[in-house]
C-alpha positions as CSV (number, residue, x, y, z in Angstrom):
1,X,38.2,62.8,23.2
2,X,38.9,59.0,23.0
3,X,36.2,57.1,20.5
4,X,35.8,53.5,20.7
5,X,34.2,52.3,17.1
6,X,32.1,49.3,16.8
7,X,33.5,46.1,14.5
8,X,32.3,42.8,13.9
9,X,34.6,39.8,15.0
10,X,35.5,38.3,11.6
11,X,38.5,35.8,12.2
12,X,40.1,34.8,15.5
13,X,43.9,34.3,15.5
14,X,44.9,33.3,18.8
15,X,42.7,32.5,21.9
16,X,45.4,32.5,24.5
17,X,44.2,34.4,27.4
18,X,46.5,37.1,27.5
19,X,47.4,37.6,24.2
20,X,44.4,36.9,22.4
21,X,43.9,38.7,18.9
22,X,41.4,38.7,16.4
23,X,40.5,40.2,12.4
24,X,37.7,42.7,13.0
25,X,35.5,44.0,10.5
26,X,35.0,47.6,10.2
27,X,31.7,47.9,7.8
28,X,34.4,46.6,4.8
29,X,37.9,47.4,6.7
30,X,39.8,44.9,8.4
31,X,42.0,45.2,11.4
32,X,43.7,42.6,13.7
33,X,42.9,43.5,17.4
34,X,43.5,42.6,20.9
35,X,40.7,40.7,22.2
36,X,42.0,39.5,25.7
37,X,39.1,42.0,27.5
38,X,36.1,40.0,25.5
39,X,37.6,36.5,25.1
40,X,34.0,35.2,25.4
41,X,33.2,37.3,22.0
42,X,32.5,34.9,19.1
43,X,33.3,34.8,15.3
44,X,30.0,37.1,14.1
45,X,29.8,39.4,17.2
46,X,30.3,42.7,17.9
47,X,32.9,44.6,20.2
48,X,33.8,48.1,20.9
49,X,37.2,48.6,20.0
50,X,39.4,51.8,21.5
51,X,43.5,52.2,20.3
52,X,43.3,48.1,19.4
53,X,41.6,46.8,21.6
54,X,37.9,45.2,22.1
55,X,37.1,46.4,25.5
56,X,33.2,44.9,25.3
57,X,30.5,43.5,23.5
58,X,27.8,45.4,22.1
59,X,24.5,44.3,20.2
60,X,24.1,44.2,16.1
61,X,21.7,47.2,16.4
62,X,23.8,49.2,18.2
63,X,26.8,48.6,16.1
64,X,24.6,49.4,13.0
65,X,23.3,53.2,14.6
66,X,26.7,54.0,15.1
67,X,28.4,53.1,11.5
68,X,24.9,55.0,9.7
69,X,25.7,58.0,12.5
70,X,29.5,58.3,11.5
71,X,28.7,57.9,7.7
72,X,25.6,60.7,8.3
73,X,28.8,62.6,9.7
74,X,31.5,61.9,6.6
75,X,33.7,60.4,9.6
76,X,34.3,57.2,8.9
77,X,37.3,57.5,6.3
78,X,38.6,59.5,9.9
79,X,38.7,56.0,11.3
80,X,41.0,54.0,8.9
81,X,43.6,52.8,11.0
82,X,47.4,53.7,9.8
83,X,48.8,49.9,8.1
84,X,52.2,50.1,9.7
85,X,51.1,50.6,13.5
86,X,47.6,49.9,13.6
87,X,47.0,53.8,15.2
88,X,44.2,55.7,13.9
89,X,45.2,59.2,11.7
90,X,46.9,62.1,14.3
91,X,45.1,64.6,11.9
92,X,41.8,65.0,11.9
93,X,40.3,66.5,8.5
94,X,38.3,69.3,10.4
95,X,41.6,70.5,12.4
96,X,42.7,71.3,8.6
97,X,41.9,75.2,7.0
């Protein structure tokens, strides 16, 4: 199942059109993403973002329901992205005895 996870555009690095990259705010972690899908997305806004990359905007509200739901759900420690290569965790903790 593929999960995109909203985050809050905190920093943009680099507007060019095909490489565009920005920091992203995941309620307290941060994570440089491609942003050449959204390049209309704005410091303050949120995007969905799947393996890196923004792929839309979504509203404030939104954003918000999902971070309570996967906090409700103990999941978001899942979503801490690996330092070296950006990739979420192969291992989920329920796949674990």
């Amino acid at each position: 199942m593929c999960l995109g996870v909203p985050g809050r555009v905190s920093v943009w690095l680099d507007r060019d059109p095909l490489f565009a990259r920005a920091n992203i705010e995941f309620d307290g972690i941060q994570r440089e993403c491609h942003m050449a899908c959204v390049p209309e997305a704005e410091i303050g806004d949120y995007v969905i973002i799947h393996a890196g990359v923004a792929v839309c905007l979504v509203n404030q509200a939104e954003a918000r329901r999902v971070f309570d739901e996967l906090n409700r759900m103990n999941l978001l420690a899942e979503l801490e992205m690996d330092e070296s290569t950006g990739a979420a965790p192969i291992e989920s903790k329920r796949d674990k005895p």
